[in-house]
C-alpha positions in Angstrom: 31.8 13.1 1.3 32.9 10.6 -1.1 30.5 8.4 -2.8 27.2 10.5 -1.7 24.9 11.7 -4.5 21.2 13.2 -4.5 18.7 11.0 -6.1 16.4 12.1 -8.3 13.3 11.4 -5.9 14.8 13.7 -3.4 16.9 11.2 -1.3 20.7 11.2 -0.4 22.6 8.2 -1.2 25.9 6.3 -0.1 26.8 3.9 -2.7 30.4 2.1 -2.4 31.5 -1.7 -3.6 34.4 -3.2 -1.5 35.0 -6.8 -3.0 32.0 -7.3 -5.2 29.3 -6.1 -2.7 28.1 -3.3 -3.4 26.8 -1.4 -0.2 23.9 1.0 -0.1 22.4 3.6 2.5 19.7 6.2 1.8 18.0 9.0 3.7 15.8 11.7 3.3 18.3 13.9 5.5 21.7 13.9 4.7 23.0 14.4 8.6 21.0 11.2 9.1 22.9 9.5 6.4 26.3 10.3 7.7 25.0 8.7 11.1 24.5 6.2 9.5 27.5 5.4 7.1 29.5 6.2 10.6 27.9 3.1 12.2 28.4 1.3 9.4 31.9 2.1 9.5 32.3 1.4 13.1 30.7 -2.0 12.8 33.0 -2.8 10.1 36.0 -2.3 11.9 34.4 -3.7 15.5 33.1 -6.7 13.5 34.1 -9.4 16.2 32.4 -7.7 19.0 29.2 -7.5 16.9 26.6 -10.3 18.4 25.9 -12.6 15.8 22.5 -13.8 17.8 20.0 -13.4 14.6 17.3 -11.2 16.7 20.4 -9.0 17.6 21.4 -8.9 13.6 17.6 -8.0 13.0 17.7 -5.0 15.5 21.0 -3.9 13.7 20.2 -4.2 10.4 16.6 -1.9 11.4 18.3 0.8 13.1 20.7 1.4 10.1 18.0 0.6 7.3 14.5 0.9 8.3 14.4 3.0 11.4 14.3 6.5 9.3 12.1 5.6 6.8 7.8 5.8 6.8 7.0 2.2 7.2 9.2 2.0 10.1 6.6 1.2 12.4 5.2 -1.9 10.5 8.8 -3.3 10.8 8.6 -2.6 14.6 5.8 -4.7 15.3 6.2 -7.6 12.7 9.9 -7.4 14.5 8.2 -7.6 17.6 5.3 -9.8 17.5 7.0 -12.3 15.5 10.3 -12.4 15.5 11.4 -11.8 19.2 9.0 -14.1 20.8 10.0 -17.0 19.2 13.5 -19.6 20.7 14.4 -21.0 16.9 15.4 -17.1 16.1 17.2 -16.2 19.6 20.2 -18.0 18.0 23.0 -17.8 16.4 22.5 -16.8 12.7 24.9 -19.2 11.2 22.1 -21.9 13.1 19.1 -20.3 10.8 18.6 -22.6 8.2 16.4 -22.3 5.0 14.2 -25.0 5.6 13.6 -23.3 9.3 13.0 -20.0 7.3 10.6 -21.4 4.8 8.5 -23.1 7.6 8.4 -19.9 9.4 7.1 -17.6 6.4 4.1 -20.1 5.3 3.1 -20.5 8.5 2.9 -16.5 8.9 1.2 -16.4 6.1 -1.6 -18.7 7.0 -2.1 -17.0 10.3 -1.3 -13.7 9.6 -2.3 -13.4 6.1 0.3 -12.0 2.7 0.9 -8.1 4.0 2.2 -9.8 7.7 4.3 -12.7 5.4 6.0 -10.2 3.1 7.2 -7.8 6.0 8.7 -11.1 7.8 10.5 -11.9 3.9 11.7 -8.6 3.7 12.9 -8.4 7.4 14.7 -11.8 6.7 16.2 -10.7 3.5 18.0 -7.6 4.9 19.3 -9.1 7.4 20.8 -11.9 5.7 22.2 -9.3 3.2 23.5 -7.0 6.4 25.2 -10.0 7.9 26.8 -11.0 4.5 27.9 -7.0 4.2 29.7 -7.3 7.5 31.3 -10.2 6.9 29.4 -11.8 9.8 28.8 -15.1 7.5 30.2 -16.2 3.9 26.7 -17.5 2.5 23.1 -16.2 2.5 21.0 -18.6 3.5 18.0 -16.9 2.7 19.0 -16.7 -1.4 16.5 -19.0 -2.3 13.9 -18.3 0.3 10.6 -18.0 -1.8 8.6 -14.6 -1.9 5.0 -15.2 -0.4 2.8 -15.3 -3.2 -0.2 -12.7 -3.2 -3.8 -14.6 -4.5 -6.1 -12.1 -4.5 -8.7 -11.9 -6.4 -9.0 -9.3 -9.7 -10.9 -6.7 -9.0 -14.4 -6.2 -10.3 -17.0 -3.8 -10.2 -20.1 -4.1 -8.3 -23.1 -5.3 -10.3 -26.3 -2.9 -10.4 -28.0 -4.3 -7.5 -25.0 -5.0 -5.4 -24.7 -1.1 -5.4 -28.2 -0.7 -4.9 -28.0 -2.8 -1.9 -24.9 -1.1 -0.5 -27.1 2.6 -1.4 -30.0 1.4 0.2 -28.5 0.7 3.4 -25.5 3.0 4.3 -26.9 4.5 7.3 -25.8 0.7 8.5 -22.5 1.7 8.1 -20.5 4.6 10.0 -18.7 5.0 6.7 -21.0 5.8 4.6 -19.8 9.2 3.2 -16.3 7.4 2.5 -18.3 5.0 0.7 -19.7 7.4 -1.7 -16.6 9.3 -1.6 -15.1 6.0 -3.1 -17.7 4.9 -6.0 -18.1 8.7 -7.0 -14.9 10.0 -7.3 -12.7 6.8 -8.1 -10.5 7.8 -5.1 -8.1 4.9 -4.1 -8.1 4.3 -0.4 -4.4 5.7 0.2 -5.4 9.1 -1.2 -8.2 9.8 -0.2 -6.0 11.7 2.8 -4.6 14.0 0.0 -8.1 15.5 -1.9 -9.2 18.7 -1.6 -12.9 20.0 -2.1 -13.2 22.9 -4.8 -16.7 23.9 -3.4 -17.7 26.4 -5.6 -16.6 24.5 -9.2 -17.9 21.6 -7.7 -14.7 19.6 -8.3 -12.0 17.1 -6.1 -8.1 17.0 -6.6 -6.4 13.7 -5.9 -3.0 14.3 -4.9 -2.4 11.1 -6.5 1.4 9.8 -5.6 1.3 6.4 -7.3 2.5 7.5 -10.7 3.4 10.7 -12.7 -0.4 10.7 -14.2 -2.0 10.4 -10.5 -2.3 14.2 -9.5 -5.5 14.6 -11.4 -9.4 16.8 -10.8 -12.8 14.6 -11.1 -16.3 16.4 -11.6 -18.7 16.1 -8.8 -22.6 16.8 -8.9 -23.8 19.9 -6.7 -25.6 17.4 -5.0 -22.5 15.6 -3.6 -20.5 19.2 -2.6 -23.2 20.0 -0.1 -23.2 16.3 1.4 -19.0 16.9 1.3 -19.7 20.6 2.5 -21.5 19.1 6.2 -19.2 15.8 6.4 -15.8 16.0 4.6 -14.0 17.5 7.8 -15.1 14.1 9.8 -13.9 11.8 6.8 -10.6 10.0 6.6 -9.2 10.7 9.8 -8.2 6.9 10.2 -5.4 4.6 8.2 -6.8 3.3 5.2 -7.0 -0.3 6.7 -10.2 0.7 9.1 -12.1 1.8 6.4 -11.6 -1.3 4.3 -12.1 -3.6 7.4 -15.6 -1.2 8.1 -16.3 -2.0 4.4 -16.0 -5.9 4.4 -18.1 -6.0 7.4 -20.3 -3.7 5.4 -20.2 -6.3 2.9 -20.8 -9.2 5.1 -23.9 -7.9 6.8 -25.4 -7.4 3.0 -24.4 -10.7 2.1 -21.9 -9.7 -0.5 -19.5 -12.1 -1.2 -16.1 -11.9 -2.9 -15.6 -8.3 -2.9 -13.4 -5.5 -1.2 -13.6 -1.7 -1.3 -10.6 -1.2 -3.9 -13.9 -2.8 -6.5 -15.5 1.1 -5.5 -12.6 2.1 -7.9 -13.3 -0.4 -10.7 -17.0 0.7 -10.2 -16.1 4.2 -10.7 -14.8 3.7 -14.0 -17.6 1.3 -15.2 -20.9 3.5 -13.9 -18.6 6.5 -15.9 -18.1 4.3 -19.0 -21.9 3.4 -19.1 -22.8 7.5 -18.6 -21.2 7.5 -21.9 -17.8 9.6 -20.2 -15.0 9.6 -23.3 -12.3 7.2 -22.9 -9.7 9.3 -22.6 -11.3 11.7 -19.6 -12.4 8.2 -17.9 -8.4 7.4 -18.0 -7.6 11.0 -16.8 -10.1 10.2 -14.0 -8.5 7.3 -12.7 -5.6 8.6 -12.9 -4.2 6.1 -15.1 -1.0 6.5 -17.4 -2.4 3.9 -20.4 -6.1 3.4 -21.4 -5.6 0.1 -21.4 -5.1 -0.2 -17.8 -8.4 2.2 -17.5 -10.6 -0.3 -20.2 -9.1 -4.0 -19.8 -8.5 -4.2 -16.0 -10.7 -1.7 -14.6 -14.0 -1.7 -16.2 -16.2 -4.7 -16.1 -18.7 -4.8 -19.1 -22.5 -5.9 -18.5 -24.8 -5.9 -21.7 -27.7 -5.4 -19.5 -26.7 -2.2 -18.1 -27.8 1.1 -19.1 -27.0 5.1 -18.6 -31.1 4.7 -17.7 -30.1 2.4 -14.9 -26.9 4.4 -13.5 -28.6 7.6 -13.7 -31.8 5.8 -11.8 -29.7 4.6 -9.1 -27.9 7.4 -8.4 -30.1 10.3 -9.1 -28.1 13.6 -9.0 -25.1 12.1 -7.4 -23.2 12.0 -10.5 -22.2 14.9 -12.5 -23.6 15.8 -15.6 -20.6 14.7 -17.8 
């Protein structure tokens, strides 16, 4: 069919600009794809019989956009738990005003906190841009809607007795082999799904997917295979956000402050930089396309600190590097 291409990451692609919008649908499967640019067609020429309530419009623009795709689900319950419940949005979209929009987003993000916000922005957005694509209304009020703003704190590595406190007491956690997991093999918490144990060169691949450099294999000690070699079949089986919700409770019953489990992976590179690891395996490691990102951002410098005190700590749960 006209104006369908394969992308380059594997997806199929309907691209066409009628009028100066340019309209855009993507799938993974191209029989999906067609379904979809035929409901987009039919819509287009049905457009007075399409309701205009804004809820409506947000159910649309998901089953033509969102409903194929990974993160589907997220939509659905944002969608659902805070969109559909709520009288100002069971309206007419030409009544949705910015000001209505704006209110709506900061208070999400104060109850809900910045992931819940930016689903809600993004949900908002598309619809906005669907309606505008049908013709259903001339101006997109949400054009200047602001982006909620994410403030978290830069990461850090945990100091020397911060991760001697979190050693000493990990049978207080049920994650405790994730934990280790984490600070010895500078896994990041969405991969640690993808790793596979070499048992016998005592070695984990990270299927890394976050950039072309990710796909990378880090060292372990014997000492940490056998502890893999009893446990690794009962790690991981849960989305990434239990084990960093287990972590910060973790945290809170040591009396850690300030910290989350992604600082595991900045204390990776740190305990490897004070073992005296060369830069440029410490950036293969972490799976890092730039050293700079691996030395600047990711390890955090402490005078005091010596190979003595990592190898103390840890005994023979580090490799010999």
């Amino acid at each position: 069919m006209k104006n369908i291409r394969k992308r380059a990451d594997g997806r199929w692609e309907y691209r066409k600009t009628v009028k100066g919008v340019t309209i855009s649908l993507y799938d993974r499967n191209q029989k999906i794809l067609l379904k979809k640019i035929k409901a987009l067609k039919e819509n287009k020429g049905n457009k007075k019989t399409i309701n205009k309530n804004f809820i409506d419009l947000i159910d649309n623009w998901f089953n033509i956009y969102k409903a194929n795709i990974k993160s589907n689900r997220n939509y659905r319950i944002y969608i659902n738990k805070h969109f559909r419940p709520r009288k100002e949005f069971n309206q007419a979209i030409q009544n949705i005003n910015l000001a209505m929009l704006q209110d709506f987003l900061t208070k999400i993000y104060n109850n809900s906190g910045h992931r819940c916000a930016t689903y809600c922005y993004y949900i908002i957005k598309g619809t906005f841009k669907y309606a505008k694509r049908y013709e259903i209304i001339t101006k997109d009020t949400s054009e200047f809607l602001e982006k909620p703003k994410n403030n978290v704190t830069k990461g850090v590595a945990f100091n020397l007795n911060e991760q001697k406190l979190i050693l000493e007491n990990l049978d207080k956690t049920p994650i405790k082999n994730e934990i280790l997991f984490y600070v010895l093999t500078g896994c990041r918490r969405t991969e640690a799904k993808h790793t596979t144990i070499n048992y016998e060169k005592n070695s984990v691949f990270i299927d890394g997917t976050k950039s072309k450099t990710a796909k990378r294999y880090v060292p372990i000690s014997a000492k940490f295979t056998e502890i893999l070699k009893s446990n690794f079949d009962k790690m991981f089986h849960y989305k990434s956000d239990y084990y960093s919700k287990q972590f910060s409770d973790y945290l809170a019953l040591l009396k850690i402050k300030d910290k989350k489990l992604h600082d595991l992976r900045h204390t990776f590179s740190t305990n490897l930089y004070y073992l005296g690891v060369p830069d440029k395996l410490r950036q293969y490691y972490m799976g890092h396309s730039s050293i700079v990102m691996t030395n600047d951002i990711y390890t955090t410098l402490d005078p005091t600190i010596t190979k003595k005190d990592i190898l103390n700590l840890y005994k023979d749960l580090y490799p010999k590097f």
